[in-house]
MIGU-909036 format. One record per residue (C-alpha): residue in one letter; x, y, z. Coordinates in steps of 0.02 Angstrom, whole numbers, plus 50000, padded with zeros to 5 digits. Layout:
# residues N
type	x	y	z
A	X	Y	Z
...
***
This chain:
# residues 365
type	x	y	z
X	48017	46381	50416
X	47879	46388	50534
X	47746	46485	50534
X	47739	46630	50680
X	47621	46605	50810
X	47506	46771	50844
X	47596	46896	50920
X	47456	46955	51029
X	47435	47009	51207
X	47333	46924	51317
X	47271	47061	51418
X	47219	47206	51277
X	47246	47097	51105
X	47363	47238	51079
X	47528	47172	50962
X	47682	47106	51079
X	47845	47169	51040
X	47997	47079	51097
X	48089	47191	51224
X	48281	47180	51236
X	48265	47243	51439
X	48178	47097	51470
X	48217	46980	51320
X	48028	46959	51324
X	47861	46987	51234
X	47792	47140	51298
X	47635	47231	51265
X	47678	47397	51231
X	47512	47491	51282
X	47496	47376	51443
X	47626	47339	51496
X	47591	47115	51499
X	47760	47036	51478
X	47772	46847	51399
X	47903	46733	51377
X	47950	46707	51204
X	47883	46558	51142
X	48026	46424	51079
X	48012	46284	50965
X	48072	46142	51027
X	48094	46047	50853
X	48178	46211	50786
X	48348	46143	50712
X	48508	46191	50797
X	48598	46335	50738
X	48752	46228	50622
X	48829	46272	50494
X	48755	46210	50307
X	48859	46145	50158
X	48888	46271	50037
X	48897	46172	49876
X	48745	46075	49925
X	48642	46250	49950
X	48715	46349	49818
X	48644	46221	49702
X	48469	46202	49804
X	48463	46403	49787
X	48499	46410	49624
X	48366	46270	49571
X	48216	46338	49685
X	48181	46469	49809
X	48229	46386	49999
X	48113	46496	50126
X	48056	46635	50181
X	48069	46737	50329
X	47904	46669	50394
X	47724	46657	50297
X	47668	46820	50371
X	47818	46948	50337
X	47800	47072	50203
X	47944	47167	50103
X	47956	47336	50039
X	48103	47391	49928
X	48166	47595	49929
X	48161	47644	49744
X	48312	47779	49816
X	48455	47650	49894
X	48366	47479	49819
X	48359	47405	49997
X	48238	47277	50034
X	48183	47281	50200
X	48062	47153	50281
X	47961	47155	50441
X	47824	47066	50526
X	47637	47132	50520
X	47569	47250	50608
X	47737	47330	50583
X	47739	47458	50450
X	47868	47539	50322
X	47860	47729	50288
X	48032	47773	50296
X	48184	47698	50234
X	48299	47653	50389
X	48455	47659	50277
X	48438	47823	50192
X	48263	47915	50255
X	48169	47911	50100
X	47998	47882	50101
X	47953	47713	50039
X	47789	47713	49945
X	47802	47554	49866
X	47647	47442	49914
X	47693	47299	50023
X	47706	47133	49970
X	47744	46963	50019
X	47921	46934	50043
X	48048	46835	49903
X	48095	46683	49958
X	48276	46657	49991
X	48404	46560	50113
X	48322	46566	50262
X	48414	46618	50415
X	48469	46479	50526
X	48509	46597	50673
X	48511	46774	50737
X	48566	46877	50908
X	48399	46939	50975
X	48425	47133	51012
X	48491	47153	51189
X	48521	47332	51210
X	48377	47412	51242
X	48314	47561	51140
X	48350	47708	51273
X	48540	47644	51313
X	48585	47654	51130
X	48534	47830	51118
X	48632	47862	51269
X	48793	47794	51174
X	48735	47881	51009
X	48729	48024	51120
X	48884	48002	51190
X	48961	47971	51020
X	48907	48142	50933
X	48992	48237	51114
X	49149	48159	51053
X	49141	48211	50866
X	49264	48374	50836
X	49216	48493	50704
X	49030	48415	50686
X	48912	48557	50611
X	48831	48626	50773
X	48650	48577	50726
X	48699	48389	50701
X	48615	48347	50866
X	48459	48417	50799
X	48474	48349	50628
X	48542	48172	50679
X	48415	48139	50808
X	48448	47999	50927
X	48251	47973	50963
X	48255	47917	50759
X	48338	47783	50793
X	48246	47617	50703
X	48267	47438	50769
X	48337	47315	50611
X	48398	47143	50586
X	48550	47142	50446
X	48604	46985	50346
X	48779	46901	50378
X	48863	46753	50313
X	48984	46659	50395
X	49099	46545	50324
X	49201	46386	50384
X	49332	46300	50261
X	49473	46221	50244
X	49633	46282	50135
X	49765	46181	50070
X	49879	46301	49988
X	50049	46280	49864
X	50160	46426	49865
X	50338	46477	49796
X	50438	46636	49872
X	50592	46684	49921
X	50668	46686	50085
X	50769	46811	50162
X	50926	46793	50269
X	51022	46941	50339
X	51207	46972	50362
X	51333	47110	50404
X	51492	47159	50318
X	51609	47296	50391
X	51596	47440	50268
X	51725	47578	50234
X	51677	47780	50220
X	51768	47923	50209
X	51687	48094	50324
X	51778	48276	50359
X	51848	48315	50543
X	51925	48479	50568
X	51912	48475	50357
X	52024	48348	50307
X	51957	48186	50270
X	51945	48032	50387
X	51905	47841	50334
X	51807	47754	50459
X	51730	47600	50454
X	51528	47561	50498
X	51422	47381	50499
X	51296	47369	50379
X	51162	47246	50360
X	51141	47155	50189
X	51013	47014	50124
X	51064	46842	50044
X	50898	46774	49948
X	50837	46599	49943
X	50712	46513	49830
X	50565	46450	49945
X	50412	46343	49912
X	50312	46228	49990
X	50131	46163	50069
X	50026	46215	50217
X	49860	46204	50281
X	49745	46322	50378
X	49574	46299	50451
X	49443	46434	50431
X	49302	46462	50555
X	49149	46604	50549
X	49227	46728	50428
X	49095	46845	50450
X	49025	46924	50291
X	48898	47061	50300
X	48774	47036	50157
X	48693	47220	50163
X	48737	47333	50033
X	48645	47472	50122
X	48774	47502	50230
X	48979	47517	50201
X	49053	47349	50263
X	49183	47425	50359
X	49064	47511	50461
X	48992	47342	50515
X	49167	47276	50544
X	49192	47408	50658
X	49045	47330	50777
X	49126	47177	50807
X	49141	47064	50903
X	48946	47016	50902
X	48967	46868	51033
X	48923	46728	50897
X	48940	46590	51039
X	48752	46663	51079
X	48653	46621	50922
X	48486	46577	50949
X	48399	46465	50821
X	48293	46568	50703
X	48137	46626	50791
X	48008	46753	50717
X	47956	46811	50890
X	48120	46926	50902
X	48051	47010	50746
X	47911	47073	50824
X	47930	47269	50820
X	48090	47241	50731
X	48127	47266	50531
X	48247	47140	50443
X	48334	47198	50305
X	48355	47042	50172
X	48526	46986	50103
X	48578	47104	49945
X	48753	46984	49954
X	48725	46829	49873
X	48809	46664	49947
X	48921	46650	49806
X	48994	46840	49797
X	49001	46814	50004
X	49115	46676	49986
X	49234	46792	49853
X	49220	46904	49997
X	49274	46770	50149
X	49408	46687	50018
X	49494	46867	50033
X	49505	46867	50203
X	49559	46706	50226
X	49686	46729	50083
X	49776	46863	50185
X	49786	46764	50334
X	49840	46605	50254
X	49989	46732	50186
X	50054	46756	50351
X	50047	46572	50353
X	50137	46540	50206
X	50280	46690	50284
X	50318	46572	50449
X	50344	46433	50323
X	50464	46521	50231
X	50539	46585	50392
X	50701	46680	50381
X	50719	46871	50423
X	50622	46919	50287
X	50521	46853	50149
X	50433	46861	49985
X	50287	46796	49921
X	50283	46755	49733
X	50144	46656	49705
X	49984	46562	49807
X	49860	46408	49744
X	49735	46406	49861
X	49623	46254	49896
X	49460	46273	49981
X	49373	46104	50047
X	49226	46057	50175
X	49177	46244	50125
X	49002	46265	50236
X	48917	46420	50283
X	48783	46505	50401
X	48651	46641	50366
X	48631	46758	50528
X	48527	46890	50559
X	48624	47021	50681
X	48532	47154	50758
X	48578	47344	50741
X	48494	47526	50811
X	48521	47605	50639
X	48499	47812	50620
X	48499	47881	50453
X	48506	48083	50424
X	48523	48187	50276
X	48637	48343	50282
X	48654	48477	50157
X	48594	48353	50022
X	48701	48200	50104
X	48645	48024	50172
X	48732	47999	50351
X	48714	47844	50450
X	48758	47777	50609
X	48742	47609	50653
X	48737	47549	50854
X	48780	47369	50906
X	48623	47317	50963
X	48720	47176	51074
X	48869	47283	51141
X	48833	47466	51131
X	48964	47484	51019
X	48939	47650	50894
X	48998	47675	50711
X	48930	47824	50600
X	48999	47938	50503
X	48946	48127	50508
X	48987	48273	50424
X	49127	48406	50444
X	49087	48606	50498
X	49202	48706	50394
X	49168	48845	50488
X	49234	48765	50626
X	49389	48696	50535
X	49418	48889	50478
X	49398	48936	50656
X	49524	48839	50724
X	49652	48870	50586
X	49623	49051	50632
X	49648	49023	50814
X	49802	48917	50790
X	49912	49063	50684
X	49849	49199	50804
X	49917	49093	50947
X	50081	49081	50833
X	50076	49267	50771
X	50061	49327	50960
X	50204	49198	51012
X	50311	49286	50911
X	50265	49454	50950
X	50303	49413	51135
X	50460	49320	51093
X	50530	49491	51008
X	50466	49567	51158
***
């Protein structure tokens, strides 16, 4: 990976910063805006063979973020966060605690071939963060001071994503439905009365048989920090706009490094893919209905890409509670969790049987 160029401004020597507004370097005391500076001979942003790097990675380290970044780890949620000098740490983005680790130079690992520079701006992700909390019902009233927007920290989270594909053997059953004329007996004017109704019955067939599907960025968050289905809920990213790794879009930025390894990843992917290659296997089978008994899945040409995505991420303890909320840093798109007010909760139970108590009151009336 190469090494960073100084991320200096021309006009003070003050650091740059890359600003999503612009999707330039900008001096952040002055004001001096630069184009980011691209490599040229950077490689394109493909997709790598997994077997070939899974046994690179587990023979040698393969890179490093770049020769200058420097990694802290939070002794309270074990994340390892990275960032670019003069950056500093202090806090912990994913759960507020104060990291007092010393710096040091960051592991190697699989390098990231590509990442989606941040491209909502700071203030417009507060805006929807803001919006967000309006919309939360029974929120504690002093969440807004507690949970404070202006907290919100810049980050870059590890993904995999995953191409493959499956050749897949499965047996079943398949499902065919028919009708018979049925015969029941029912009371008019109490004496009993046969009628007749149509009711739908199922003939089962054994089923088995071959297909294929083709698998193409199963995205795979590799932070631990933060619950996976919170990050599913920011999609889509937009993927078709990777730019080639580039440590200028660092600058003022934190990345968090992977805590997913390639391998668990892919036993991550091969589940979702498994559950999509079962609707597969249920058109084969076709029929009105159908069972699934059994799957042997293939994988083959199995090749992967490590992505750095970026995220406003806001972080806010409550009555002894980690919260976080997590902005798409692309889209705008919010995901958090908060907590509940039982106070309020009480409230409106309370409010709900008077409203029923005094309904009845004026029904007697």
């Amino acid at each position: 990976m190469a090494t960073p160029k100084p991320f200096q401004c021309p006009g003070c020597a003050a650091p740059l910063e890359f600003e999503p507004s612009v999707a330039k370097m900008k001096c952040p005391y002055c004001g001096t805006q630069m184009e980011v500076q691209k490599d040229e001979q950077a490689p394109p942003v493909v997709e790598v063979d997994y077997e070939a790097a899974r046994q690179e990675a587990s023979a040698q380290a393969v890179g490093h973020l770049s020769e200058k970044a420097v990694q802290v780890e939070c002794a309270t949620c074990g994340a390892a966060v990275v960032f670019e000098p003069p950056d500093v740490a202090g806090q912990c983005p994913f759960c507020t605690s104060k990291i007092v680790a010393q710096p040091r130079s960051a592991d190697p690992l699989i390098a990231p071939q590509g990442l989606l520079p941040f491209g909502v701006p700071k203030g417009a992700a507060v805006e929807s963060l803001r919006a967000w909390l309006r919309s939360r019902w029974f929120a504690p009233g002093d969440l807004k001071r507690v949970a404070n927007p202006e907290r919100l920290e810049g980050i870059y989270l590890p993904f995999w994503t995953y191409d493959a594909e499956a050749d897949t053997e499965y047996t079943g059953q398949r499902g065919e439905h028919y009708w018979v004329q049925e015969t029941y007996t029912v009371m008019v004017d109490g004496r009993p009365q046969q009628q007749t109704r149509q009711v739908r019955r199922t003939r089962w067939y054994p089923a088995e048989g071959q297909v294929h599907d083709s698998f193409d960025d199963i995205l795979v968050p590799a932070s631990k920090a933060i619950v996976s289905k919170r990050l599913d809920d920011l999609q889509p990213w937009g993927l078709e706009k990777l730019e080639p790794y580039n440590p200028s879009y660092l600058a003022g930025f934190k990345a968090q490094r992977y805590q997913v390894k390639l391998e668990e990843g892919l036993q991550v992917a091969r589940g979702r893919m498994e559950a999509a290659i079962e609707d597969t296997v249920r058109g084969d089978i076709g029929g009105d209905e159908q069972q699934v008994d059994s799957m042997n899945v293939r994988l083959s040409d199995v090749t992967f890409k490590h992505l750095l995505l970026p995220v406003w991420l806001g972080a806010y303890v409550f009555q002894g509670k980690v919260y976080q909320i997590v902005v798409n840093a692309r889209t705008g798109e919010v995901s958090g969790e908060r907590p509940y007010s039982a106070a309020k909760i009480a409230l409106l139970v309370a409010a709900i049987l008077l409203a029923v108590a005094l309904a009845a009151v004026l029904s007697r009336s």
